[in-house]
C-alpha positions in Angstrom: -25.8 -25.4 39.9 -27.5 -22.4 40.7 -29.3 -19.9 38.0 -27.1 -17.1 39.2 -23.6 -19.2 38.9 -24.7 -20.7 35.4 -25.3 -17.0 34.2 -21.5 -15.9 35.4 -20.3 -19.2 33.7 -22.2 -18.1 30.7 -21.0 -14.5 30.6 -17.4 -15.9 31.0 -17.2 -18.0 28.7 -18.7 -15.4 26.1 -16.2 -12.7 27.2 -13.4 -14.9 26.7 -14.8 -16.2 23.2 -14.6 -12.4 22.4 -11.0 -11.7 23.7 -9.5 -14.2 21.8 -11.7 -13.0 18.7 -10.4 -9.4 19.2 -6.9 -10.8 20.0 -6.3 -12.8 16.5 -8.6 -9.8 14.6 -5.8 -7.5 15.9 -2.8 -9.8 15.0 -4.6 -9.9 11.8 -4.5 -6.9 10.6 -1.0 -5.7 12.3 0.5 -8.5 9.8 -1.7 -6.6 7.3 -0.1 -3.4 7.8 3.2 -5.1 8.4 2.4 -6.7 4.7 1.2 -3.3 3.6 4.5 -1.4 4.8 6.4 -3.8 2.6 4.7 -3.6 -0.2 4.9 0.5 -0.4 8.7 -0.2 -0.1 8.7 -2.1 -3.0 6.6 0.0 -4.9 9.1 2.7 -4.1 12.2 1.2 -5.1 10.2 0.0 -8.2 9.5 3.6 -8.9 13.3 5.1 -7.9 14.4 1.9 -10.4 12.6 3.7 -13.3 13.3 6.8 -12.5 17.3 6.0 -12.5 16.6 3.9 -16.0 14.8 7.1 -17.4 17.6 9.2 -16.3 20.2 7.3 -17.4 18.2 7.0 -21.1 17.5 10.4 -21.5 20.0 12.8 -20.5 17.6 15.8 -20.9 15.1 14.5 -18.9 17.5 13.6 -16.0 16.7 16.3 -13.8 12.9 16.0 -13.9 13.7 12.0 -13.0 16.1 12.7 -10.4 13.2 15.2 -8.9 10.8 12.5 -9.3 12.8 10.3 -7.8 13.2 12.5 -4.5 9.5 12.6 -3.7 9.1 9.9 -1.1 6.1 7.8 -0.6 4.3 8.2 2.7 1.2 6.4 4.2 -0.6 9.8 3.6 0.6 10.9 0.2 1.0 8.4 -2.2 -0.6 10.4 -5.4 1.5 13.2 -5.5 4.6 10.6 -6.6 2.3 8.8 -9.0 0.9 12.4 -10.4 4.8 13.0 -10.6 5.6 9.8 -12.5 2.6 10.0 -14.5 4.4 13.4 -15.9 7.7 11.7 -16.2 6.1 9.0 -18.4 4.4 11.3 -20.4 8.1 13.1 -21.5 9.4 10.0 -21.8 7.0 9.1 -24.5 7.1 12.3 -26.5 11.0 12.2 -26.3 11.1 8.2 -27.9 8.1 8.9 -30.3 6.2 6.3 -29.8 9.6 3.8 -29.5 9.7 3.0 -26.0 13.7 1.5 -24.9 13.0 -2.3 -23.4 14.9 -0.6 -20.5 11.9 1.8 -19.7 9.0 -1.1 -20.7 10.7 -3.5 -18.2 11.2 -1.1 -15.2 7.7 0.1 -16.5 6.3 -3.4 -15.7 7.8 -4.4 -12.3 6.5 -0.6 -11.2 2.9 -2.2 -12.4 3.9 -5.2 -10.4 4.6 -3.2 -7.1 1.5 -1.6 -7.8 -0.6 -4.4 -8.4 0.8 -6.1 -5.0 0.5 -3.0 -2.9 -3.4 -2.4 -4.4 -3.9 -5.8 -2.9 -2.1 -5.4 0.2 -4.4 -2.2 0.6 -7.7 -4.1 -0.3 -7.0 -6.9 2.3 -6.0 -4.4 4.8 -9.6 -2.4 4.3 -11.5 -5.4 4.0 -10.6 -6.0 7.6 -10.0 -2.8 9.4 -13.6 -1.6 7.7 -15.6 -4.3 9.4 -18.1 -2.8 11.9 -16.5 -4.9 14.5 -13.0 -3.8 14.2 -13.8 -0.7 13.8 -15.9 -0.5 17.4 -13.5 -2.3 19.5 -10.8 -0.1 17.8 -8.8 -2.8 16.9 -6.9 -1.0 14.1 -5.7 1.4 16.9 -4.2 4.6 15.2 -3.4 3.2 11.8 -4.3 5.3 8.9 -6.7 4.0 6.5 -4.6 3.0 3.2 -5.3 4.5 -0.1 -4.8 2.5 -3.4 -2.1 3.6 -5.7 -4.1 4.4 -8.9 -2.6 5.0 -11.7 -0.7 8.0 -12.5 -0.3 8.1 -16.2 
């Protein structure tokens, strides 16, 4: 075998190693985002579930629930419903003076739930789609970059 041969074998071989590298990278992370997707559903209807429990508690703050409730969560804007459920929780509080209804303390727990699966959905998905790698081959093609669902309240 001839230098010039081994050298094409060589640079073959490598440039397949790093197809398939960049191949299962980018399966990767679209089950990430796939994962990711879910989990801001669920973190949504956790949310829309309190809302409808803190409408249905407290008649006089129904409206400000049922407004709450109408602010979708998108990929880009997820603080603006959690600043809006941050202000919800707040009423709710000075309405039941320091009482909180199991009703509210239960949906009030799954929504920390949601969040706590969606924050980790999020931190996988960066962990990957961050790497210098991923991010030079583009492998994250024109996903945005999550943001973590802090807390509102």
């Amino acid at each position: 075998m001839t230098f010039g041969v081994a050298v094409v074998v060589i640079a073959v071989v490598c440039a397949t190693l790093v197809a398939a590298w960049a191949f299962q990278t980018a399966q990767r992370l679209h089950r990430l985002h796939i994962r990711l997707d879910r989990s801001r559903d669920a973190l949504q209807a956790a949310l829309d579930r309190r809302c409808a429990v803190v409408a249905a508690l407290f008649p006089e703050l129904s409206v400000q629930a049922h407004e709450t409730e109408s602010i979708r969560i998108g990929k880009d804007d997820l603080q603006c419903r959690l600043r809006a459920e941050g202000e919800l929780m707040q009423e709710v509080s000075s309405q039941s003076e320091g009482s909180t209804p199991a009703e509210v303390r239960d949906a009030h727990t799954r929504v920390e739930l949601a969040r706590r699966f969606y924050n980790d959905a999020v931190a996988d998905t960066l962990a990957l789609q961050l790497r210098p790698m991923v991010r030079l081959l583009r492998l994250g093609g024109t996903a945005t970059v999550p943001q973590f669902a802090v807390d509102g309240q």
